[in-house]
N, C-alpha and C positions, 0 to 999 in steps of 0.2 A: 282556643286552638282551631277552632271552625274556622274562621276568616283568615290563617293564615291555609288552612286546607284548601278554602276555595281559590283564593289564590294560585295556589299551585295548581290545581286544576285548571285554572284558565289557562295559565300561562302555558300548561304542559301540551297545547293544542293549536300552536299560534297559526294566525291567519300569513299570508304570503305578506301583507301590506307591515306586520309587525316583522316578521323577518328583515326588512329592508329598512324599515326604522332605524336607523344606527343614533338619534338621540334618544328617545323616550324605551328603545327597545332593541339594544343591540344586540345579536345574537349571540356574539363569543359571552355575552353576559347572563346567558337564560340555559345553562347546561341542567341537563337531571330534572330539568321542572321548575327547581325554583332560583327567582333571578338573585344576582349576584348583590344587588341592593336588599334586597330582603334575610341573605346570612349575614350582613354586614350589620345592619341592623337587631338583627340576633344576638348578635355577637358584642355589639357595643352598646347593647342597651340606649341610654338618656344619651351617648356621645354621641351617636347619628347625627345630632345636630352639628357637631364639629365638624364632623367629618364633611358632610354637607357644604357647611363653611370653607373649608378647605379646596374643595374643589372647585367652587365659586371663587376663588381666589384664583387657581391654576388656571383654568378655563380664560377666565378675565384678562391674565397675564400674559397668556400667549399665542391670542384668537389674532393678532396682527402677522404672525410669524410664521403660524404655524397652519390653522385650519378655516381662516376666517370665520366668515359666520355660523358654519356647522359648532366652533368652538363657543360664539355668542346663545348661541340655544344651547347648549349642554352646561353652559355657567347659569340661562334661565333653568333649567329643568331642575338644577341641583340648588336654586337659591327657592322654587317655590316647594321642593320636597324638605326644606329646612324652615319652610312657615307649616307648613302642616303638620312636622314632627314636632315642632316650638307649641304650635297650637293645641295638640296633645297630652304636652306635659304640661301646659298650663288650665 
């Protein structure tokens, strides 16, 4: 439980440059301390990695229409947060 503590401690203190991060750190996603990926992961245990999946898919889908390249980086963010959790369980 430490490492998920420290975590929240970092996060509970963001610098300016992570506030304006809207890939790797968006703010409507870091309420109370801890970021909205880490209850997600909480919460779905081993599936993060689907979930993960999934949004790699979304992102992918619709970075032509919708958000261009901000949407290509947030499909990388979520495919390399789904080798690290893969890497974990394995």
């Amino acid at each position: 439980m430490s490492k998920i503590n420290d975590v929240m401690q970092l996060r509970a203190d963001p610098t300016p440059a992570e506030w304006n991060d809207v890939v790797n750190k968006p703010p409507h996603y870091n309420q109370g301390g801890m970021e909205a990926i880490d209850y997600i992961k909480q919460q779905l245990g081993e599936g993060i990695v689907d979930y993960c999946e999934g949004n790699v898919l979304k992102y992918l889908h619709r970075w032509r229409y919708k958000n261009g390249l901000q949407d290509l980086q947030k499909a990388q963010w979520y495919l390399n947060k789904m080798v690290k959790e893969q890497e974990e369980l394995e």
